[in-house]
Structure formats: C-alpha cells, structure tokens
N, C-alpha and C positions, 0 to 999 in steps of 0.2 A: 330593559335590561335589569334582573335582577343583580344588585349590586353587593347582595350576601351571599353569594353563593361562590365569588373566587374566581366566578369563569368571566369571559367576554366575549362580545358578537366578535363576528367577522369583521363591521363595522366598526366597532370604539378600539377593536384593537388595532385598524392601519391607523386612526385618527391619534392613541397615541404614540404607535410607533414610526411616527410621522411618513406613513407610505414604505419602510424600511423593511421588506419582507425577506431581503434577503435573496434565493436560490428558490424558496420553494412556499406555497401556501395561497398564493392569491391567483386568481383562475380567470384568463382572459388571454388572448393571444391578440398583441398589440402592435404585433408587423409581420407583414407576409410576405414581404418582398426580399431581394437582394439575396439568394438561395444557393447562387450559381458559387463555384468554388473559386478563390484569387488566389495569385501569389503571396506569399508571405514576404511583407514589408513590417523590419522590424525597428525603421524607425518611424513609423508612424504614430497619431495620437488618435487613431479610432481604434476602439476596442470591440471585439463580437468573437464568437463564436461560430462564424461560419468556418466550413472546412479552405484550409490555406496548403497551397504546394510548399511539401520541406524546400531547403537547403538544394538536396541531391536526392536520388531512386533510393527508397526507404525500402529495407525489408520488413520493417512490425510497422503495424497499423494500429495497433492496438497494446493495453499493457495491463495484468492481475498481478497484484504484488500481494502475496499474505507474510502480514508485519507479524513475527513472531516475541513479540517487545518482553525483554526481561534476557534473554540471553541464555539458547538452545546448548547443552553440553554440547560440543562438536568432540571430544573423545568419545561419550556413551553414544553418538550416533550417524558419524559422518566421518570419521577419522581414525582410525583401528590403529595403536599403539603394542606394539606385543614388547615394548622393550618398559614402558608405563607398567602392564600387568606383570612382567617376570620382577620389577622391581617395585611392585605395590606395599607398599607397609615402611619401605626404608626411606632415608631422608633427601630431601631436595636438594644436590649444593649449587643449583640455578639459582639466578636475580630472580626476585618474585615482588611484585606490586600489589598490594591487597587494595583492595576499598572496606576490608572490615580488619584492620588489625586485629583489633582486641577476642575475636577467635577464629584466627588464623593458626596454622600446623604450617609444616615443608616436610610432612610425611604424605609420600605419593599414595592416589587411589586407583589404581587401576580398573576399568570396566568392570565393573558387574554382568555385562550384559553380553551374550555373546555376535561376533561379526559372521557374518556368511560372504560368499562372492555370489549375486543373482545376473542372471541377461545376461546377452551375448559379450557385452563389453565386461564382464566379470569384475562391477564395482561392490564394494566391499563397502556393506550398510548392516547395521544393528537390526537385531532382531524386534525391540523397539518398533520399527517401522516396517513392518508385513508389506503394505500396500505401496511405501514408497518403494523398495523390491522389487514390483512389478511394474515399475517405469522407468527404470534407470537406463534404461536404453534410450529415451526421450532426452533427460537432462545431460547440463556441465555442472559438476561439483565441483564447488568453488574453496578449497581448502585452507587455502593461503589468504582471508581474510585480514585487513588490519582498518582501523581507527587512529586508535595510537589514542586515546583517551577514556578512560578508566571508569566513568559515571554512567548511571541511563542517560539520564536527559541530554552531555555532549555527544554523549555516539550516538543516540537517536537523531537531534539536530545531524550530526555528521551524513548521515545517512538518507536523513528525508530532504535536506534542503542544503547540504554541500558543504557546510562550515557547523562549528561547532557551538554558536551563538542563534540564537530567536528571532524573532523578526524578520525572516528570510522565508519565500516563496517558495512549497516543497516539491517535489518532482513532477506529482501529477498540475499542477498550474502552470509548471514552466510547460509542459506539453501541451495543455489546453492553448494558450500564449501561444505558441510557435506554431500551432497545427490545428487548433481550433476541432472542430467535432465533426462526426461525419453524421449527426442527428441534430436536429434542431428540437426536437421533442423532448430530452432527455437530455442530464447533464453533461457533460464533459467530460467532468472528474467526481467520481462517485465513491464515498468512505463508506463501507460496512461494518457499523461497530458489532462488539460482543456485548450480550446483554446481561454479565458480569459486571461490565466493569469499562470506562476507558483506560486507555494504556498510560503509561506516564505520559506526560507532557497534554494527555487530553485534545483538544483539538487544534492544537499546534502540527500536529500530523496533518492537516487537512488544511493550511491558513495559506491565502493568497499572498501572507506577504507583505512588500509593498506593489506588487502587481495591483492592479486595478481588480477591484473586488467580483467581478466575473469572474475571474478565474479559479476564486475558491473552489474546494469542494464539498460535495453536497453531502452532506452529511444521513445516511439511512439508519434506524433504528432497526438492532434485532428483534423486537416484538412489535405487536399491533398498537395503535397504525404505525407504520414503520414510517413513514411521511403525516407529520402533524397538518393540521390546518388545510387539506386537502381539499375536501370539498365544502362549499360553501353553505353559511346558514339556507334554509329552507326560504327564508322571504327574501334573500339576494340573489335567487339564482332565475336564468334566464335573461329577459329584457331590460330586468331591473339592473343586471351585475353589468350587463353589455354596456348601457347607458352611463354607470358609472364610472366605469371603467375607460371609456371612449372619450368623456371627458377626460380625465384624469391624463389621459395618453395626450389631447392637447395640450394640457398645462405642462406637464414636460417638454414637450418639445416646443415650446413656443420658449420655455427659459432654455434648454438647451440652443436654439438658436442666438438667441442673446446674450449667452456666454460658451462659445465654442470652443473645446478641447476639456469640457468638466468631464472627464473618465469616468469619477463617482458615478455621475446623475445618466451618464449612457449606459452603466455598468447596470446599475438598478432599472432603468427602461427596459434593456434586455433580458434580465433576470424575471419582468414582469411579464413578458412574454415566453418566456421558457415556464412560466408557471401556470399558465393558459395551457398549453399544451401538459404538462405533468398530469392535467387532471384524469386524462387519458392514458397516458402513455405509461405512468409511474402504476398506476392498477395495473395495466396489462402486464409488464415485466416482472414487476413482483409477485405474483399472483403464477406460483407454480402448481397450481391443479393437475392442468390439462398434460403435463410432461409424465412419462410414459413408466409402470411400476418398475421397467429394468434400470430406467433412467435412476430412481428414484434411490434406486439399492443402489447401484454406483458409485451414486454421493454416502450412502451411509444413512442415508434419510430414514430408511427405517428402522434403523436403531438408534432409543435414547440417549446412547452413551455420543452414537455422531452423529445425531441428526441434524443440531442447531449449524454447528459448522459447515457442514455438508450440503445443507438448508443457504448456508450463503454463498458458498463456492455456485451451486446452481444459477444463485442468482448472478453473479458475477460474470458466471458462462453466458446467459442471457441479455447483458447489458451489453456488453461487448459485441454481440452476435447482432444489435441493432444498434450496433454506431456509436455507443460511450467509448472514449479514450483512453481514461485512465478507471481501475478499479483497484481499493487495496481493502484488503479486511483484515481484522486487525483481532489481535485476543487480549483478553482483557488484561487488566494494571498485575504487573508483575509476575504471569502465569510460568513464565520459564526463569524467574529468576532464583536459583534451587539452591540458594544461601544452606538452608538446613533441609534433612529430609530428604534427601532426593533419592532414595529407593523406593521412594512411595509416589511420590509427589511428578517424577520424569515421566513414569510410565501411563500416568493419569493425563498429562498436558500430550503427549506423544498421540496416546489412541482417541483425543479430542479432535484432531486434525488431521489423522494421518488418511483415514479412507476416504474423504470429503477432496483434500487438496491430490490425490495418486487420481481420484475419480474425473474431478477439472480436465488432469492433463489429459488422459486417456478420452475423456469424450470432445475435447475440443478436438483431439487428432484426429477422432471416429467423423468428426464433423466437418472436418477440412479446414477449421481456423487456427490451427496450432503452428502453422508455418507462419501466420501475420500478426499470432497474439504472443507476446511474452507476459513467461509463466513464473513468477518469484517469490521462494519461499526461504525466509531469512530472519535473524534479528539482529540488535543492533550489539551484536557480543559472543560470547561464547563464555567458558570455564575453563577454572583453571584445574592440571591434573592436581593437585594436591587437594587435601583432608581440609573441610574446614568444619567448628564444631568436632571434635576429635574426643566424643561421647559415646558413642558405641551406632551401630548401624541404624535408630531410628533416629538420629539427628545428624549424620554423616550430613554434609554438602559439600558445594565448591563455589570458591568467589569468582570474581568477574579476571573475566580475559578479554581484552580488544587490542592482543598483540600477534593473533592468528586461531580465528576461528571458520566456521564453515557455513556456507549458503547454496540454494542448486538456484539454476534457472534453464528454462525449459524454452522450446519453438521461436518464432520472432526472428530468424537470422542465426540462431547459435546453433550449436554445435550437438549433436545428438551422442550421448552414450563415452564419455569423458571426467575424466578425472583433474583437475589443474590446479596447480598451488601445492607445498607440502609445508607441514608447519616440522619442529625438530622430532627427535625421539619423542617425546616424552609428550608433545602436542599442546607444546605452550607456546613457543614464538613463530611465525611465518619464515622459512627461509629460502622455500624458493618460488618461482612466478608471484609474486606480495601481489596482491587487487587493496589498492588504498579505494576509501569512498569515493574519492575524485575518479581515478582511472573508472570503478565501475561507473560513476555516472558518464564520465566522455562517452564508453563503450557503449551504454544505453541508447543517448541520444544517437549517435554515429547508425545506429540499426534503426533510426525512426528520421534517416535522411537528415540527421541536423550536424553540424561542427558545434560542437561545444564551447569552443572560443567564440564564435561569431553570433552565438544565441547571445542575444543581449538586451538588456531593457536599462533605458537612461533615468537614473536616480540623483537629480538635483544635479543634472550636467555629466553625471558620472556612468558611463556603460558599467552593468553590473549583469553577472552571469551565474548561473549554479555552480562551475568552479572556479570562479573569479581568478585567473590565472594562478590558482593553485597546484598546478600540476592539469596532468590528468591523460593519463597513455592508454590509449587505444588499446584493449587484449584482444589483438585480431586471432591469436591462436584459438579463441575459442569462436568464435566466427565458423559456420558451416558453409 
C-alpha cells in the first residue's frame, strides 16, 4: 500500500472500518437461502429484507418521491389566485409569519407567470411547467398542504419521518421495515442525490433512524461512479475475495449465534450480501445505454438544461421496474427556496425538473407500472403571496409558507386527473380538505396495505410509528 497517496486497498480499508461497509462496497454474496416471501411479523427481532405480506391487499408496490427541498411557489405554479393578481402591489391585512423579518413587505405579489386550463380534467398549471401540462390527467393536486412549521429542517423532518425532530426513521425505511423488497439484488430504499449539492438536512433524508440499519438507504451519487468501492482491487478478486469472505461469513455467524437478537451485526451480514450482488446488479440499472433514443428524449436526456434530472428519473423508472421499494431524488440545498430573485431563479429550478419528472409518469403508464408505483413530486413548503426584498424586480422574492402549499402524486391507488384542497384568496392558508404530513403519511402507507397505527417498531419497550398517534386521516377522496 502506498501510504502517500491518500487512497486504500479494499483490504486496510474493511480492517479499519472494522468490517463496517454499510449498504454497499464489499462484493460477496453470503447467503442464498430463505428467498421465499413471509408474512410481516412486526414484533419480531429478525431483521432482512426479504419481501413480507402487508397488513391488507395493497394497491402500490412500489414508491418515486422527487423531494423538491427549499419550498416550490405553489401560487407561481400549482395554485392560480386572480383575486392575489387583481390585488398585486396593495397591502396585506392578513396574519403573516415570516422566517426573514428583517426584509419582509405585506405588499402582495401576484403571479408573474401566466395559468392555462390543460387535459381533460381542465387543471389549471403555470406556464412554468409545459410538460407537467401534459399529465395532469394522471395526477391529484394536492393544494391544501400544511406543516404548520415555518423552517426547512422542521417541515423537512415533518414530511420525511412524521415529526418535526431528527433521529426518526424516514418513509422509505419504515417501508423497507414493513415490506421488505421484492429484489434481493438491489437495495430496498434507494436516495438519488443531485450533483449540486445535498438538500438541507443532508442525509438525514435517507437515515434508518433507530430502525435497524438495514433499513437505511442507499445512498447513489449523481456522477461516476455513482456507487463507490464497487468493484474490488485487482488481486482480491475471484478465489481470493471468495475465500475471505467465507470466512469472514463464519465469524459472524458463529457470534451472532452466541448473542442472539444483535439487529446491528444481522443488519451488516445482510447488507454484506446485498453488496455481493450490487457488483452486478447496481452496473446493470444504472448503466442506461441500452434504453431507447425516444426513451431518452422523454426524460429530457438530450438536453443539457434536463438531462442530469431526467438522467435520474430513468433511473428511478428502472429501479422500481426490478423490485426496489422505495426511490426519492432529491435537488440540491436550497434550489427552490426563492428568498430573493425569483423572476430568474423559478423558471431555472422549474425547467430543471420539469421534462425528466412529466417524462417518469408518462412512461411508467406506457409501461404498465404506474397503477402499482406512486409517483411524488413535492417540497417541504411553499411561499408566501407577498413581496419579500421589496427592491425592484431583480430581487423581488417570497418567504416561506407551510400553512398551505401545494404537491401532486401520481398512480399507486390514487386518483387520476383531480384537484383537492384549496388554500384562501390570496393562497396563503389551507382552508378547505387541509392534508397535515401525518394524514398524507396514513394515506401513503393505507395504499401499500399497511394501517399506520399498527406499523410499529418497539423502542426501549415503546411501540413507536411514523405517526406516532399524531393524527392522521385517511384522504380516501383522493383514492381511485
């Protein structure tokens, strides 16, 4: 090993990260047995990742969530206000909650941008978004958003893991957990970052939690290699890496035997066999050559303005299509959050994602997975109608709102071609059908066969759940 150079084998680096690889990196497939599907037993203390029966007959099988993290305007793009534009420039005499006092206005901004009605269901989207246009006969629009908490990092928590606090197990783990995978090849739960930037909170979007560290997820880089530590040095591989490995597989299981119920030390046995497999499976999925030039435009792929996105959404289509669970992708730290600027700055983050994520739904439909995969495209906020920075049009913005903003979601069980929730005039508060993060999480799970009271995992004695009886109502109206 040259020891100036920064890098390490394959070798000194398990020796010193004491066997600790995590999800992905070390190539061996260390059990082959026990394949077949069980019921989900959720007080048990074996943990894997085999596929487990819900609750009850699930509609989604599968789940793409793109986190739009920083807080999408939902008046410039999901929410058409004509009573906001005829009253744009005069003053607010609503309650208004800033997170930036110190240049804050309560002089209304009305859209810049203008609304159309597209599809049959004649929903009413920004011009902004061309491509989402041509799906809105697919999704529910979800208008009546709330939080009810004013920061990224709480209404991120709010929304990835059910409470407004850290340390909490985020959506895709409680699903891996409940339902385990319908691949053994391939993770469970799979995070597609942006090669910007992570979103606030970092990988707290992706964290098991106190679940058992299987259930993490697996973290994919936007550039090459998009999976580190993949294949092995050149003089460990073959008989030699078998050999070490085989051992290694008894020394685990000879102490798991003699301390039964260690989750950690199963979690990482499993995890070393899901990395066996990766060495195969994780090239093939990622690796979109072979997908077809119309495929290709679809996503947007061949333009550099939407390629990189459009580039992930494919991939996301393909992870799902062979048995991953959960997939979210994510744009990078504060891409929507349009504090100052956002005459420039909206229409930049808009056509980043917009052809890539209209392209997803439409070919999962084309493909016949869009009835078993749900399709979410959301952040954890919205804006507020008023002025902020009250400078002249190249610093106009608007602060945060998480007291009614807007998200769609697409196949899985829901409801095609629909509008639900309204926030007031002016498209600051939620006031009618409200979706608290709790209610959409119930509704979630409820479409992937689970009760969300009864999902539960015991913490030091304590049953503890994604919405820890915090609420959480069923929105069957949006239910197809």
């Amino acid at each position: 090993m040259n020891t100036n150079c920064g890098c390490l084998t394959r070798r000194h680096f398990i020796e010193r990260s004491g066997f600790n690889l995590g999800a992905m990196g070390l190539a061996w497939l260390l059990k082959q047995d026990g394949l077949l599907a069980k019921p989900i037993d959720l007080e048990t203390q074996h943990f894997d990742l085999l596929p487990k029966k819900p609750q009850f007959q699930p509609r989604a099988r599968a789940m793409i969530s793109m986190f739009m993290q920083g807080g999408p305007s939902q008046v410039d793009l999901f929410d058409p206000k004509p009573e906001l534009t005829k009253h744009s420039g005069e003053k607010f005499t609503g309650d208004l909650k800033f997170d930036d006092a110190a240049h804050a206005s309560t002089k209304l901004l009305g859209s810049p941008w203008k609304f159309d009605k597209h599809g049959q269901s004649g929903i009413e989207t920004s011009e902004l978004l061309p491509h989402f246009a041509g799906i809105v006969d697919d999704v529910v629009l979800i208008r009546g958003m709330q939080t009810g908490v004013n920061n990224h990092g709480q209404a991120i928590y709010a929304l990835q893991n059910g409470r407004i606090l850290g340390g909490r197990p985020s959506l895709g783990s409680w699903l891996g957990y409940a339902l385990g995978s319908e691949t053994q090849e391939l993770p469970a739960f799979v995070a597609l970052t942006d090669p910007r930037g992570l979103p606030v909170l970092g990988v707290d979007h992706w964290t098991n939690g106190w679940l058992p560290s299987i259930y993490q997820g697996t973290a994919v880089r936007a550039v090459e290699p998009r999976i580190p530590n993949l294949d092995p040095a050149p003089h460990l591989r073959g008989e030699a890496q078998a050999n070490y490995l085989g051992f290694l597989d008894k020394l685990n299981q000879q102490h798991l035997a003699q301390h039964p119920g260690e989750s950690d030390l199963e979690a990482r046995i499993a995890s070393y066999a899901l990395a066996g497999k990766l060495q195969t499976a994780a090239k093939e999925v990622l690796d979109i050559s072979g997908e077809s030039a119309a495929t290709k435009r679809l996503y947007g792929i061949d333009d550099p303005a939407t390629a990189e996105f459009g580039t992930r959404c494919l991939i996301a289509r393909r992870l799902v299509e062979r048995g991953v669970r959960f997939v979210q992708l994510y744009t990078g730290n504060q891409t929507w959050d349009h504090h100052k600027g956002i005459y420039g700055s909206l229409p930049a983050a808009c056509k980043y994602v917009d052809k890539g994520s209209a392209g997803l739904v439409a070919d999962l439909k084309a493909r016949g997975l869009l009835d078993s995969t749900v399709v979410h495209w959301g952040g954890e906020m919205g804006r507020l109608p008023v002025i902020q920075y009250d400078g002249g049009r190249d610093v106009v913005g608007r602060d945060h709102n998480t007291y009614g903003f807007s998200m769609w979601v697409a196949g899985g069980g829901f409801k095609a071609g629909m509008t639900y929730g309204e926030t007031d005039d002016f498209g600051h508060k939620a006031v009618k059908d409200i979706v608290s993060n709790h209610d959409y999480h119930a509704t979630l799970l409820h479409l992937f066969g689970l009760d969300h009271a009864n999902l539960t995992f015991r913490r030091n004695g304590t049953p503890m759940s994604l919405t820890d009886n915090q609420g959480g109502r069923l929105v069957t109206e949006i239910f197809g």
